[in-house]
C-alpha positions in Angstrom: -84.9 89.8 -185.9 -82.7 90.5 -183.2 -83.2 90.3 -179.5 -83.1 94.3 -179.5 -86.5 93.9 -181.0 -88.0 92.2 -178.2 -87.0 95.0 -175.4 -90.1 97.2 -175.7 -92.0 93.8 -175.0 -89.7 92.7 -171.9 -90.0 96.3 -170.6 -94.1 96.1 -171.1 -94.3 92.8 -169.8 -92.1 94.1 -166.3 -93.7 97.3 -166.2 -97.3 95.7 -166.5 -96.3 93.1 -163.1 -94.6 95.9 -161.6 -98.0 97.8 -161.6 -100.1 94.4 -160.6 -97.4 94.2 -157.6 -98.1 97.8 -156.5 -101.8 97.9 -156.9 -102.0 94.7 -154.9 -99.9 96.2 -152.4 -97.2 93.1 -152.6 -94.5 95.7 -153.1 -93.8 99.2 -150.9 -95.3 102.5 -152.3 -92.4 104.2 -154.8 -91.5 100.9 -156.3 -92.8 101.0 -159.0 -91.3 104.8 -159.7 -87.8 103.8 -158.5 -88.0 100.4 -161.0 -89.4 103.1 -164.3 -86.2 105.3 -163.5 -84.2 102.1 -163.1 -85.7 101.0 -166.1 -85.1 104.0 -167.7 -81.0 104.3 -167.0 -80.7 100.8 -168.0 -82.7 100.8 -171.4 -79.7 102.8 -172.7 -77.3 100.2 -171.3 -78.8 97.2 -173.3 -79.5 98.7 -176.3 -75.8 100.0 -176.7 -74.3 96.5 -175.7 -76.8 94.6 -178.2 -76.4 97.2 -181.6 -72.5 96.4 -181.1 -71.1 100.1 -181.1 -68.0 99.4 -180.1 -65.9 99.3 -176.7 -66.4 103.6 -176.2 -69.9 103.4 -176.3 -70.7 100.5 -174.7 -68.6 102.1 -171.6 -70.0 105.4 -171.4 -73.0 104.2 -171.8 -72.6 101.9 -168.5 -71.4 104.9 -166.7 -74.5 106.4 -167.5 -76.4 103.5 -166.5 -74.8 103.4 -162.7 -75.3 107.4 -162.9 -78.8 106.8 -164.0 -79.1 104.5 -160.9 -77.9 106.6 -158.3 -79.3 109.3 -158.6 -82.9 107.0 -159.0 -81.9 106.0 -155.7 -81.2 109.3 -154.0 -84.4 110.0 -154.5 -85.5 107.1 -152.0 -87.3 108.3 -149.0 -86.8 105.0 -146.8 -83.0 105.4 -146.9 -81.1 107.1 -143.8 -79.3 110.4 -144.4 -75.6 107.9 -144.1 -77.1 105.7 -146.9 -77.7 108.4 -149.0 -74.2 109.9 -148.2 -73.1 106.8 -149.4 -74.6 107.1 -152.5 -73.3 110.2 -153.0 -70.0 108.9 -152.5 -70.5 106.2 -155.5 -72.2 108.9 -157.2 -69.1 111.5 -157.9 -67.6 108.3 -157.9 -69.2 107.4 -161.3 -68.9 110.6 -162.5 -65.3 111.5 -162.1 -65.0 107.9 -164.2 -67.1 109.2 -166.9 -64.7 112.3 -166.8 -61.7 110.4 -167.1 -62.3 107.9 -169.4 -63.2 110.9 -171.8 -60.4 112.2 -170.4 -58.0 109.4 -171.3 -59.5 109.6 -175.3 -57.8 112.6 -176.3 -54.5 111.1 -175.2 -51.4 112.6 -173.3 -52.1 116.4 -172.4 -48.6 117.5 -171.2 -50.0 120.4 -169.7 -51.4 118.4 -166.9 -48.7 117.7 -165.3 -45.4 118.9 -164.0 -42.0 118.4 -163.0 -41.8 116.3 -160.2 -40.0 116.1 -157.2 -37.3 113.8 -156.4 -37.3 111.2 -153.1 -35.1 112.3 -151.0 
């Protein structure tokens, strides 16, 4: 039995002390929402890099992770309007990676690029 097989239990157990934290009132109000979503772009994350799918997966499916992330975050009332230009900035960031390195799979288009100019 695998440690894949214990997630659901880690994810109960942090979810359940999560919830205890907010009804106490240890932790701000939305905390517990932003840590589900958090949660919830991860989960993906961990289960690809523990079944072993190979290098491809295991990437994209950290990309989708930080995407998961950021956009959790942008949702973050607390957070100035530069912060969440920031994180907009990381954001198309991580999404023009996701773009390339699907790009980058199909190999060498010649059609996306042209004759260059020579330095003078």
């Amino acid at each position: 039995m695998g440690i894949l097989a214990f997630l659901p239990l880690i994810q109960f157990a942090g979810n359940s002390i999560l919830a205890l934290l907010a009804q106490t009132k240890t932790i701000p109000d939305g905390s517990v929402n932003l840590a589900s979503q958090v949660e919830s772009a991860f989960g993906p994350l961990i289960a690809a890099l523990l079944s072993h799918q190979g290098a491809a997966a295991d990437v994209l499916a950290g990309y989708g992770a930080v995407i998961g992330t950021l956009t959790s975050l942008k949702g973050v009332k607390a957070f100035d309007q530069a912060t969440i230009d920031r994180i907009n900035v990381y954001l198309t960031a991580a999404q023009n990676g996701t773009a390339a390195y699907l790009q980058a799979g199909k190999g060498f288009d010649p059609s996306l690029y042209g004759p260059t100019t020579p330095i003078a």
